[in-house]
C-alpha positions as CSV (number, residue, x, y, z in Angstrom):
1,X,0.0,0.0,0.0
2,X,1.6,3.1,-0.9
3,X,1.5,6.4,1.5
4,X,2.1,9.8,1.0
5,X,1.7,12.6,3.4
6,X,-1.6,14.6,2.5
7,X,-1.2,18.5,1.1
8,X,-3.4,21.3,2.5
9,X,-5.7,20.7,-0.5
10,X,-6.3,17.1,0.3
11,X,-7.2,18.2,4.0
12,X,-9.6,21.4,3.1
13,X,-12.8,18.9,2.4
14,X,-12.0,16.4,5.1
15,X,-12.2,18.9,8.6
16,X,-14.2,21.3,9.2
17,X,-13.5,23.0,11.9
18,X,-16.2,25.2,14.4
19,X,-16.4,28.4,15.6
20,X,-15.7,28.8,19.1
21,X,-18.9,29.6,20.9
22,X,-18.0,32.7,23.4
23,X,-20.7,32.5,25.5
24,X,-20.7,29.9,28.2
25,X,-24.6,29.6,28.4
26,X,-24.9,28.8,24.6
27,X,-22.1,26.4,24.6
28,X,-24.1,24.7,27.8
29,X,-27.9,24.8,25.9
30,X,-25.6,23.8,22.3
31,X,-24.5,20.7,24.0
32,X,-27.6,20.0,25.2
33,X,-29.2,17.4,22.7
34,X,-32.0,16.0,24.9
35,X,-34.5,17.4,27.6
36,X,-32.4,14.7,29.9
37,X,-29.4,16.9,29.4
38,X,-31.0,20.3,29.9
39,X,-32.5,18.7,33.9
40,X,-29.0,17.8,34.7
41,X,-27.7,21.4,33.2
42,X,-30.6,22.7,35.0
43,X,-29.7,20.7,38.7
44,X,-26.0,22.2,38.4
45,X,-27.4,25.6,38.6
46,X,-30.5,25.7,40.5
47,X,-30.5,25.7,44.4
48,X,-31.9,22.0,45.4
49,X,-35.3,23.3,47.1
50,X,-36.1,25.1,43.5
51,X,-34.9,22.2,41.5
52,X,-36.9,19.5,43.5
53,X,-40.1,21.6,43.3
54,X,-40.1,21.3,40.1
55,X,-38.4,17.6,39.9
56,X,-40.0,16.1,42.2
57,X,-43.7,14.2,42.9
58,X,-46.0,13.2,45.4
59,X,-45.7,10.9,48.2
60,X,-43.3,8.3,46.5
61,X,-43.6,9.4,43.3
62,X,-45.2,6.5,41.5
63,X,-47.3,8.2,39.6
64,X,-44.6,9.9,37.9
65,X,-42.4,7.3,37.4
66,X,-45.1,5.3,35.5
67,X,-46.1,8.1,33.4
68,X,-42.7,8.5,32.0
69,X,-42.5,4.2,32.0
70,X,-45.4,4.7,30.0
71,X,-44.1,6.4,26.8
72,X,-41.0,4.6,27.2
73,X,-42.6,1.2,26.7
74,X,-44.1,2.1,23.0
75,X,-43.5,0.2,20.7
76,X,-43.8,2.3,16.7
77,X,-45.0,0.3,13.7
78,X,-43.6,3.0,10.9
79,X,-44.2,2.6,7.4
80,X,-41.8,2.6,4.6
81,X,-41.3,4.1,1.1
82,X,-43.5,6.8,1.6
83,X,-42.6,10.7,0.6
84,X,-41.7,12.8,3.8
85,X,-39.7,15.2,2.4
86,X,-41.8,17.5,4.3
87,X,-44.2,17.1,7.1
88,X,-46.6,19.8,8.8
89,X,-46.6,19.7,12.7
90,X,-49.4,21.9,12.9
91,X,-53.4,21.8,13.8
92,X,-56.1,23.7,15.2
93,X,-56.5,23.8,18.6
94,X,-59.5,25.4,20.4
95,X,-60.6,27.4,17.5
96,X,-56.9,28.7,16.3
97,X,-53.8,27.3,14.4
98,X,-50.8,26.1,16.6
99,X,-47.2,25.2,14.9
100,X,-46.8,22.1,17.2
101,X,-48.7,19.6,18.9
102,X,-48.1,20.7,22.3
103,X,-47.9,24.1,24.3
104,X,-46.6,25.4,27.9
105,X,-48.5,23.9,30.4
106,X,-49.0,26.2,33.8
107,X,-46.4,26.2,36.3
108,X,-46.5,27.9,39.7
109,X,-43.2,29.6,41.7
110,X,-41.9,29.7,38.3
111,X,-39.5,33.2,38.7
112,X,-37.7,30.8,41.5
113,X,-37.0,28.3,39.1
114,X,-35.0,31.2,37.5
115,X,-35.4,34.9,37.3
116,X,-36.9,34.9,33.7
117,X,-39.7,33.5,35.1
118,X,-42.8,33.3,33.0
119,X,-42.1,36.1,31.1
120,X,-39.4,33.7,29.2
121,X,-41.8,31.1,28.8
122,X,-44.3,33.1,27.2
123,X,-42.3,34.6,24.7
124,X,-40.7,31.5,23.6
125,X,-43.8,29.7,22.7
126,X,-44.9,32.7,20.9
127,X,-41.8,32.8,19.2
128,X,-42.5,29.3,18.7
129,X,-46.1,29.5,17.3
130,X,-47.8,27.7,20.3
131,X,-49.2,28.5,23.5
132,X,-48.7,29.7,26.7
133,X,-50.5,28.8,30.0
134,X,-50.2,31.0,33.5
135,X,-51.1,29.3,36.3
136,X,-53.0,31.2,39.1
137,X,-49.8,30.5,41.6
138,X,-47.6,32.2,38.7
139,X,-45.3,34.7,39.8
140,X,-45.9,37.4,37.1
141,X,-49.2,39.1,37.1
142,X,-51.7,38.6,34.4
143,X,-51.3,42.0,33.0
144,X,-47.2,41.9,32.7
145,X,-47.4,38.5,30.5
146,X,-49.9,40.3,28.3
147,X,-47.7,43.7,28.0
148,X,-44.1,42.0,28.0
149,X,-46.1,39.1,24.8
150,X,-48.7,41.5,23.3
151,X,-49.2,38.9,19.9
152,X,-49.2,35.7,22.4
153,X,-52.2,33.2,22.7
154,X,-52.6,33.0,26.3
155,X,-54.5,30.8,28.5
156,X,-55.1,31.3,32.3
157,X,-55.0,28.3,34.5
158,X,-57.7,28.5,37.5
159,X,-57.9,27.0,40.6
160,X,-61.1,27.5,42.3
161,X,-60.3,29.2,45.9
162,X,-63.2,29.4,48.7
163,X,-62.8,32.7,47.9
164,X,-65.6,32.7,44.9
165,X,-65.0,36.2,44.5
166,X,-61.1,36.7,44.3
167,X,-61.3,33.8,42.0
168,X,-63.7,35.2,39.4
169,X,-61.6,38.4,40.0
170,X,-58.9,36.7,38.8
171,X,-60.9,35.5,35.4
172,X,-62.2,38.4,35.2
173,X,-58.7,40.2,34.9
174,X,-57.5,37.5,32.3
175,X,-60.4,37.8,30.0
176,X,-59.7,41.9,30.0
177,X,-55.9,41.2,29.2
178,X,-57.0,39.5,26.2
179,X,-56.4,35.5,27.5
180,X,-58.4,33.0,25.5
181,X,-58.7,29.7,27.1
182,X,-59.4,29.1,30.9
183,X,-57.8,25.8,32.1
184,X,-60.1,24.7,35.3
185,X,-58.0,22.7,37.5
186,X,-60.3,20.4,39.6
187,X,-57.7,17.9,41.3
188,X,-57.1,19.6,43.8
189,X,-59.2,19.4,46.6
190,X,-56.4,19.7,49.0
191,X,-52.5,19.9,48.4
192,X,-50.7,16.4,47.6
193,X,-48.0,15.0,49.8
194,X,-45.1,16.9,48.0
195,X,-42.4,15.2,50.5
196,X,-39.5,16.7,48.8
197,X,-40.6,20.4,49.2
198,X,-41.7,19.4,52.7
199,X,-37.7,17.9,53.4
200,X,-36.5,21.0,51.9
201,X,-38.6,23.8,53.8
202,X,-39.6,25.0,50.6
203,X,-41.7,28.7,51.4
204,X,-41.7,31.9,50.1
205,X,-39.6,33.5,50.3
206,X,-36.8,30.4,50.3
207,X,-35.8,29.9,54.0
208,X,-32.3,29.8,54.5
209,X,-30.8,26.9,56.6
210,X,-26.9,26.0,56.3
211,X,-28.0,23.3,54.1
212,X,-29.3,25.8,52.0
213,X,-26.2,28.1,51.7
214,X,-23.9,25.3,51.2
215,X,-26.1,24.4,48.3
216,X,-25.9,27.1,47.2
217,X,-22.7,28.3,47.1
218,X,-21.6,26.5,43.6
219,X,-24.8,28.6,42.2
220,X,-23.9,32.2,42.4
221,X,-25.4,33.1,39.1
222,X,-29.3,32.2,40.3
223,X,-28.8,34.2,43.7
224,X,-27.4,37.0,41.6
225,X,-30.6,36.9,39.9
226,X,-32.9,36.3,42.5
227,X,-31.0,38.9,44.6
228,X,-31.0,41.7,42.1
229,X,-34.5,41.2,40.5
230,X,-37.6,41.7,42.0
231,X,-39.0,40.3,44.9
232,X,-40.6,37.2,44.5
233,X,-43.9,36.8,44.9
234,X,-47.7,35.3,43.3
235,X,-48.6,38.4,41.4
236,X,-51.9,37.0,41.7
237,X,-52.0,36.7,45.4
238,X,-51.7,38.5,48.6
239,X,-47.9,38.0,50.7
240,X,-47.6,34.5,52.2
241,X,-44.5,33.3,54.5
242,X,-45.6,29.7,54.9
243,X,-44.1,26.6,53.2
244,X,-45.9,26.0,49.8
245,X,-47.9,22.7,50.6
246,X,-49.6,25.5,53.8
247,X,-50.5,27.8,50.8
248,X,-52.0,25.5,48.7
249,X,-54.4,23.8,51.6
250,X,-55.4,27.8,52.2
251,X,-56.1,28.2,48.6
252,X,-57.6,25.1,47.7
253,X,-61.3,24.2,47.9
254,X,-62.5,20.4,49.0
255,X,-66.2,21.9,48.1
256,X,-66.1,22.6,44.5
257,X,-68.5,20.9,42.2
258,X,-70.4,20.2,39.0
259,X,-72.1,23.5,39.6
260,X,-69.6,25.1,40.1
261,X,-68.0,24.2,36.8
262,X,-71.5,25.5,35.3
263,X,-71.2,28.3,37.0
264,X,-67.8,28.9,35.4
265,X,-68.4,28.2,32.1
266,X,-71.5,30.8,32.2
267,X,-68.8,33.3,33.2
268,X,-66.2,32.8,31.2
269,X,-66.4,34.4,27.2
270,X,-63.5,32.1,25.7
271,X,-62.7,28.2,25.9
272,X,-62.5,26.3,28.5
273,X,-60.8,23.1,29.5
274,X,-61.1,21.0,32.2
275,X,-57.7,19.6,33.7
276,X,-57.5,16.8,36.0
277,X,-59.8,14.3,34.4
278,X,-58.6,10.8,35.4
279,X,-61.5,8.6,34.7
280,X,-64.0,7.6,31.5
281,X,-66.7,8.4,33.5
282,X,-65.9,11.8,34.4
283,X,-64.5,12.7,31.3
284,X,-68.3,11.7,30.0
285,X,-69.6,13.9,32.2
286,X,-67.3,17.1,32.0
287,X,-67.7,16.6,28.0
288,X,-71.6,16.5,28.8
289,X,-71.2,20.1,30.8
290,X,-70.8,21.9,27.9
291,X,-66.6,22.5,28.1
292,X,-64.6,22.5,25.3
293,X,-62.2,20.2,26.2
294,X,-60.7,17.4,29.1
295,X,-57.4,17.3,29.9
296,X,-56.4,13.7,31.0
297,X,-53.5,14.6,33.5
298,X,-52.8,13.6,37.4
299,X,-51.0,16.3,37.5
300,X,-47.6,15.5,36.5
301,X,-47.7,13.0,39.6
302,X,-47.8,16.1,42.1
303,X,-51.7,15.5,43.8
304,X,-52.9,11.5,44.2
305,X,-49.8,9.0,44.2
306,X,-50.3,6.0,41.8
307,X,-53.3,6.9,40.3
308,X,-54.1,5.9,36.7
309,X,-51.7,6.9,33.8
310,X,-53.2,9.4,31.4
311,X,-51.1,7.8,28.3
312,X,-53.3,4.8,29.2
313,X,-56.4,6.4,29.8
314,X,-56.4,8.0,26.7
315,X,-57.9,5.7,24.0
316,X,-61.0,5.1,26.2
317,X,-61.7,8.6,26.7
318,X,-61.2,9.3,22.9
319,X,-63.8,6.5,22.2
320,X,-66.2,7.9,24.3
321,X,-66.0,11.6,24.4
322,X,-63.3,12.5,20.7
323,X,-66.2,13.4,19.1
324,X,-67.8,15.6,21.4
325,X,-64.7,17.7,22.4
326,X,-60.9,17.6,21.7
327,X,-58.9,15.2,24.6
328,X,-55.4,16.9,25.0
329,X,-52.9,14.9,27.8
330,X,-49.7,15.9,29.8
331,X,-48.1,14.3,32.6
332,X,-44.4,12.2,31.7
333,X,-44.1,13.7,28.2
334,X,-40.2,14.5,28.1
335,X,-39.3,14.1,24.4
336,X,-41.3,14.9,21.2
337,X,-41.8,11.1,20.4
338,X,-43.7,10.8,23.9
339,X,-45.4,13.9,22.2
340,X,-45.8,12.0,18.6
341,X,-47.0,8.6,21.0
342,X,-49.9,10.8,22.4
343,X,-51.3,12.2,19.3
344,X,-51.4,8.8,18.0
345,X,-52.4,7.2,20.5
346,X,-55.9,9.9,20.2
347,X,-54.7,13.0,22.2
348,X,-55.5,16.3,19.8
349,X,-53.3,18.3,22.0
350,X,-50.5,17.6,24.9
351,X,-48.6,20.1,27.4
352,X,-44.8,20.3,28.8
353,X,-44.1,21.0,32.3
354,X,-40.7,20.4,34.0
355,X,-39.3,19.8,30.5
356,X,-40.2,23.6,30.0
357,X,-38.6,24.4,33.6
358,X,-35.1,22.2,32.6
359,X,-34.9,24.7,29.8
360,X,-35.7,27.9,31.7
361,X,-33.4,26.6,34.3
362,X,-30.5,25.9,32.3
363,X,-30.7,29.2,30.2
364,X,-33.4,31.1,30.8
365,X,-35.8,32.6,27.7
366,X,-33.1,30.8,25.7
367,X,-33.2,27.5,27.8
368,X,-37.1,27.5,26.7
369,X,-36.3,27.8,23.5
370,X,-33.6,25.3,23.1
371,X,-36.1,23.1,24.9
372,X,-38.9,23.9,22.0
373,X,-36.2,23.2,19.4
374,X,-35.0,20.0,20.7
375,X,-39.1,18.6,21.3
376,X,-39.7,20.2,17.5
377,X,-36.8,18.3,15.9
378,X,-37.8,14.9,17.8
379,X,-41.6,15.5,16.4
380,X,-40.2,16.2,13.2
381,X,-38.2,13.1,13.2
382,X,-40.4,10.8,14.7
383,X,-42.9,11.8,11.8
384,X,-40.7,11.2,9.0
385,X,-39.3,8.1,10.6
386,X,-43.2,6.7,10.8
387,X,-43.4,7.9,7.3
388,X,-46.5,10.4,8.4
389,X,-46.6,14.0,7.0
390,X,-49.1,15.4,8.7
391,X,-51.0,15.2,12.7
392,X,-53.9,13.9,11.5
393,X,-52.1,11.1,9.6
394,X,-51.0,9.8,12.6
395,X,-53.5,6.8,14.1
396,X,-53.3,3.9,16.2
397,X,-52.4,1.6,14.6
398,X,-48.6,3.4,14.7
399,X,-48.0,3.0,18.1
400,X,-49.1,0.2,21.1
401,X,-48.4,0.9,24.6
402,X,-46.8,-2.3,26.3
403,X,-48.2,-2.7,30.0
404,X,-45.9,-4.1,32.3
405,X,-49.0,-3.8,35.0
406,X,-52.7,-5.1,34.7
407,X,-55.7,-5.0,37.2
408,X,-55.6,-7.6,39.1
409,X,-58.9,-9.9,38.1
410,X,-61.5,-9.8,40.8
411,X,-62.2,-12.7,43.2
């Protein structure tokens, strides 16, 4: 074999070699190829009661670990030879066009996951062409979302208080700011068991233990932020100095109802969705009230420990209710093939939680939108891959969901 030492010319086609990247968040969010990567970028720089708040689950997290067991134990069926040169990952939702099949689900204490707060999150999915949900426990008002995302679609996440009136208050700020879709969130009669925020003394403000400064001394960069921002606090609620799971059992109402729900819905001009649903027969029932659409979700495992798996729930609730009202999901959906898995599986429409908070964690506004762009490219690919082009192309018979646990028969 002869050798010869290669010219300059021979070497010019062969390496190619990259720009260095100055800034040290982009090189973080650039290396950052899954929503896996972005939680551990995110846990490196977030103080560990923040991080677990949004990491963590109820009681002993089953319910969460099963969700995300869930869509990893799909099994595709793609077919071949077909043209997917391009596909479209858009669809109506609620009445208006989105770009993907999924949007920002609400998330409370979110400007003490990072300084951004919801602000990032809501421009980002504008920027994106989906949208943006603000929970009631947000910590930016109603009115600066809408002024700091003027062209935004914007839904308002409600939880009923047993104060009727500072809750319709609240709806009746969001509907003036120009928010379209109320999310009703009725599983919460009370506060789960959220042991990790308990462990961590997790209030508002954060309370400040040596535990918590030696965590937090590797993390300068948040408590610069948190330190030289403003004050955190629910921009939709008065002061509170309690611990978070104290809070919520204030807030929350074990009385609401059916008729309240009617009551709602009279009130409110836009959509409305009902999130929570966690049963056939009470999906049949909040379709039959007149709603718009039921949102299969336990809550991202944070209320009722091991109850039932909205992936799995999904086809029944499609057979019964699909035609009367569009299903959307969340809970475990960490990549967009878990996203791809749901709309095949029935779902019209699913929402990201933490993997939206890994992003904002990591990098702020540009965390979320790495986090958009990594769950768009996985859509996209997943698509092509099952050789679909558009949503509605995708059906059941692409995907079955393996159970490693039945019902036990009866005796």
């Amino acid at each position: 074999m002869k050798r010869q030492l290669p010219t300059r010319r021979d070497l010019a086609p062969l390496l190619r070699f990259k720009r260095p990247e100055t800034s040290p968040k982009r090189r973080r969010l650039e290396r950052a190829l899954t929503i896996d990567d972005l939680r551990r970028v995110a846990e490196r720089r977030t103080p560990r009661a923040a991080f677990d708040y949004t990491d963590g689950a109820a009681d002993g997290e089953v319910s969460l670990a099963r969700a995300r067991q869930a869509f990893a134990d799909v099994e595709w069926h793609p077919a071949i030879l077909r043209d997917v040169s391009h596909v479209d990952t858009s669809r109506e939702v609620l009445g208006q066009r989105v770009a993907l099949p999924f949007g920002i689900a609400p998330t409370g204490f979110t400007r003490m996951m990072q300084a951004e707060g919801e602000v990032a999150g809501a421009t980002a999915a504008t920027a994106a062409g989906i949208p943006f949900a603000l929970s009631t426990m947000g910590t930016t008002s109603i009115e600066d979302v809408a002024a700091a995302d003027p062209d935004g679609r914007h839904w308002f996440q409600l939880y009923m208080w047993k104060d009727r009136d500072r809750s319709m208050a609240l709806v009746d700020r969001a509907a003036k700011a120009g928010f379209d879709t109320l999310l009703v969130t009725v599983d919460v009669p009370v506060a789960g068991a959220r042991l990790r925020d308990v462990r961590n003394g997790m209030t508002i403000p954060p309370t400040l233990t040596p535990r918590t400064v030696v965590n937090a001394i590797p993390r300068p960069a948040w408590w610069i932020n948190f330190l030289t921002t403003e004050p955190l606090a629910f921009a939709s609620l008065d002061s509170w100095s309690g611990t978070v799971a104290e809070l919520l059992d204030t807030m929350f109402d074990p009385t609401v109802t059916y008729d309240d729900l009617a009551w709602i819905r009279e009130q409110w001009p836009g959509k409305v969705v009902v999130k929570g649903v966690q049963t056939v027969a009470d999906a049949v029932r909040v379709a039959d009230a007149g709603v718009d659409a039921v949102l299969l979700s336990n809550h991202g495992g944070r209320q009722l420990d091991r109850a039932p798996v909205p992936f799995h729930l999904l086809p029944s609730v499609v057979k019964e209710v699909g035609s009367q009202v569009e299903v959307h999901l969340d809970t475990g959906i960490m990549s967009g093939q878990d996203v791809v898995a749901a709309v095949a599986h029935g779902a019209h429409f699913t929402y990201i939680g933490r993997a939206y908070l890994y992003g904002l964690m990591a990098g702020g506004r540009e965390g979320v939108d790495r986090t958009i762009e990594i769950l768009r490219g996985q859509v996209e690919r997943t698509m092509r891959l099952l050789g679909v082009t558009t949503l509605d192309e995708l059906e059941p018979g692409h995907v079955t969901a393996l159970r490693r646990l039945g019902p036990v028969p009866p005796a």
